[in-house]
C-alpha positions in Angstrom: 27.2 105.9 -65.4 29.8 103.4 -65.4 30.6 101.3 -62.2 34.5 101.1 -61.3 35.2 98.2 -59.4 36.7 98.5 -56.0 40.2 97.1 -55.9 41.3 93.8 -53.9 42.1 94.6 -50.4 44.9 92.4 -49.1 42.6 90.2 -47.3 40.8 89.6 -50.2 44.3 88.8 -52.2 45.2 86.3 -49.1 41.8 84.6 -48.7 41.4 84.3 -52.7 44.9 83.0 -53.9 44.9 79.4 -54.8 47.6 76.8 -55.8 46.8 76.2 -58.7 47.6 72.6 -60.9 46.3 73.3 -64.4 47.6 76.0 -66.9 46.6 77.9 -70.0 49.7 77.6 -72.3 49.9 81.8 -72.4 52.9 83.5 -72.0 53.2 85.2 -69.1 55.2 89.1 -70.4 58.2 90.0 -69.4 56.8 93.4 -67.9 54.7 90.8 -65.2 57.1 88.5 -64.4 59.5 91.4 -63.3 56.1 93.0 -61.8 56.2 90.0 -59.8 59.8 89.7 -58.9 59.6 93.5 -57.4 56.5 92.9 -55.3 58.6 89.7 -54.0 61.6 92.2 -52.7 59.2 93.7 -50.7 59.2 91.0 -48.2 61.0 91.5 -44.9 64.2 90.5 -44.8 66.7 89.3 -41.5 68.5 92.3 -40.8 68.2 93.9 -44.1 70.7 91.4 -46.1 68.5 91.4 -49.4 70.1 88.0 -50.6 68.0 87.0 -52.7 68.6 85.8 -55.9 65.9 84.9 -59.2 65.8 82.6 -62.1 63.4 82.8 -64.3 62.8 79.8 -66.5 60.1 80.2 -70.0 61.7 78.2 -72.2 59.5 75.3 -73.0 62.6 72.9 -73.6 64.0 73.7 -70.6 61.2 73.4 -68.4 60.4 70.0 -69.9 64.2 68.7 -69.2 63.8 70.2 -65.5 60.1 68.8 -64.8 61.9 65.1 -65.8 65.1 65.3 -64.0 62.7 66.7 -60.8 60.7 63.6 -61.3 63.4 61.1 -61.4 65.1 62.6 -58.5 62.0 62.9 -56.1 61.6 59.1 -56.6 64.9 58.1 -55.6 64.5 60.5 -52.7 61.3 59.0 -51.7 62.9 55.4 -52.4 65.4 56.0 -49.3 63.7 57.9 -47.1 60.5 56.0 -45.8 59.4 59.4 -44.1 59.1 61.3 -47.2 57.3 58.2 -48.9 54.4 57.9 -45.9 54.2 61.5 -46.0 53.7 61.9 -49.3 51.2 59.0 -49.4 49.3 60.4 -46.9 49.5 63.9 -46.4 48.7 65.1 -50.4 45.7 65.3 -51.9 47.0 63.4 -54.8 49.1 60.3 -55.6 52.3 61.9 -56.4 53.9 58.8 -56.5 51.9 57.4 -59.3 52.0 60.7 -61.4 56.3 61.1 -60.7 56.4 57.6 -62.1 54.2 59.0 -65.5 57.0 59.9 -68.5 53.8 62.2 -69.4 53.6 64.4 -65.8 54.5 67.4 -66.1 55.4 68.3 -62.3 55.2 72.2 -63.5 51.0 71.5 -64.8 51.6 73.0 -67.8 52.8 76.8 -66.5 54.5 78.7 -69.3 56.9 80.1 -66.2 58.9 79.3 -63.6 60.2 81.6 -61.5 62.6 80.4 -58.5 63.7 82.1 -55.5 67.4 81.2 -54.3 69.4 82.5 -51.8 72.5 83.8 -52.0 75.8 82.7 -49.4 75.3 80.8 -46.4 73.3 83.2 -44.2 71.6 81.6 -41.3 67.8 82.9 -42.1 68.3 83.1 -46.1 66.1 80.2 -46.8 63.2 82.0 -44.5 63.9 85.2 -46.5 63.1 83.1 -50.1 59.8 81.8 -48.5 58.8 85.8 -47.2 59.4 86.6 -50.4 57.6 83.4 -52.0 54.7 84.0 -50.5 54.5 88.5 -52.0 55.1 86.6 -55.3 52.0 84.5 -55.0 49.7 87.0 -53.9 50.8 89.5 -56.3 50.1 86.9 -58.7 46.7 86.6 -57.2 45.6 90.0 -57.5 46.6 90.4 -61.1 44.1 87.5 -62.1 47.3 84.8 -62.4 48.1 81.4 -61.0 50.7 80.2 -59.0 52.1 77.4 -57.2 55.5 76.3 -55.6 56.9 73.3 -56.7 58.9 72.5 -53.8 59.8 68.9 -55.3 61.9 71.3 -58.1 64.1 72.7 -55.9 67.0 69.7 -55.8 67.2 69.4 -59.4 67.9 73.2 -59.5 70.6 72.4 -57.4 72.3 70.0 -59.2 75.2 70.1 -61.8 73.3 69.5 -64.4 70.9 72.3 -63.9 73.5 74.9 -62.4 75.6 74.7 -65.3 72.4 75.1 -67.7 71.0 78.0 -66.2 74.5 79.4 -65.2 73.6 79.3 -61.1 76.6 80.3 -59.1 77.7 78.4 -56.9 76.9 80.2 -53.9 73.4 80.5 -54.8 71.2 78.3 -53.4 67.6 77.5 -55.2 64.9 78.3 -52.3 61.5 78.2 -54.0 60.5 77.3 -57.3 57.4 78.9 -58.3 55.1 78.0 -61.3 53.7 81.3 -62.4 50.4 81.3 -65.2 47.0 81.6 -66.3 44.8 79.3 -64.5 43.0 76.5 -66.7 40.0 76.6 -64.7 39.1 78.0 -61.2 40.0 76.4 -58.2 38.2 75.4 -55.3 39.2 76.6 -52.1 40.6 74.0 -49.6 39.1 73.9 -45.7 41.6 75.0 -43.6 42.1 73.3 -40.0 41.8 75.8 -37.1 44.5 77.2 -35.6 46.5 75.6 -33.1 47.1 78.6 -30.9 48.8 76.6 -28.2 49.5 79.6 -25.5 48.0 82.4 -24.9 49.0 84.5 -21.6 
């Protein structure tokens, strides 16, 4: 008799999801990404505003122009602000200085989709409302088998003229979290995790 697998429980989902830096080039459907997108307005939201907005960004052309302009705008970010710099230097795993100054990085790894949370006005708690919502997007993508990561760095070159007028972004939408969405290359490792800080306890 055949087995059917149990499915994921939401620990599972939460203790499983990686960020993941390396892509398959497959195209992530249509009928997914919006999959995704509705398990991301799940998320709580500050007293029940909803003001989220989504862009969603496959074209290959597009992506290639944004992962460039990110890259040269990061570095002049990082050139005049010394705290970004150290923290950067130190903090990542990688050298993102060294692979920002590589024509050839592709600051999205190679995902087929971006996906980017904005918010919408100038509510006080918006931005916390994109990164509730960021986070039901991941793990969703988690349990269907995908990879995702957020691509923070992305976030002012969504904001900018050049990319607003490309993607025809309002102007009172804000980009939030921009969130690379595909089929993982190979599996990733999981990463320790420091324990937690509970600083009070009464």
């Amino acid at each position: 008799m055949e087995t059917i697998a149990s499915p994921l429980s939401a620990l599972d989902v939460i203790y499983s999801r990686r960020s993941v830096r390396a892509y398959t080039p497959d195209t992530v459907p249509e009928s997914t990404v919006r999959g995704l997108i509705d398990a991301a307005v799940q998320a709580p939201t500050t007293l029940g505003a909803q003001s989220w907005s989504f862009v969603v960004v496959q074209d290959p052309r597009r992506l290639a122009r944004l992962s460039d302009l990110t890259k040269v705008q990061f570095m002049q970010q990082m050139a005049t602000d010394p705290a970004l710099y150290l923290a950067v230097r130190s903090n990542t795993g990688e050298d993102l200085v060294t692979r920002f100054s590589d024509p050839g990085f592709d600051v999205f790894y190679g995902a087929t989709t971006l996906i980017v949370i904005c918010t919408r006005g100038t509510r006080s708690f918006g931005t916390a409302d994109c990164w509730l919502a960021a986070e039901n997007l991941m793990l969703a993508a988690s349990a269907l088998g995908l990879g995702s990561c957020c691509i923070g760095a992305a976030a002012g070159a969504l904001n900018s003229a050049e990319m607003r007028l490309e993607l025809a972004i309002p102007a009172v939408v804000t980009a939030v979290a921009p969130i690379v969405v595909g089929v993982p290359a190979q599996p990733t490792p999981p990463i320790d995790r420091r324990e937690p800080d509970i600083i009070a306890w009464k």
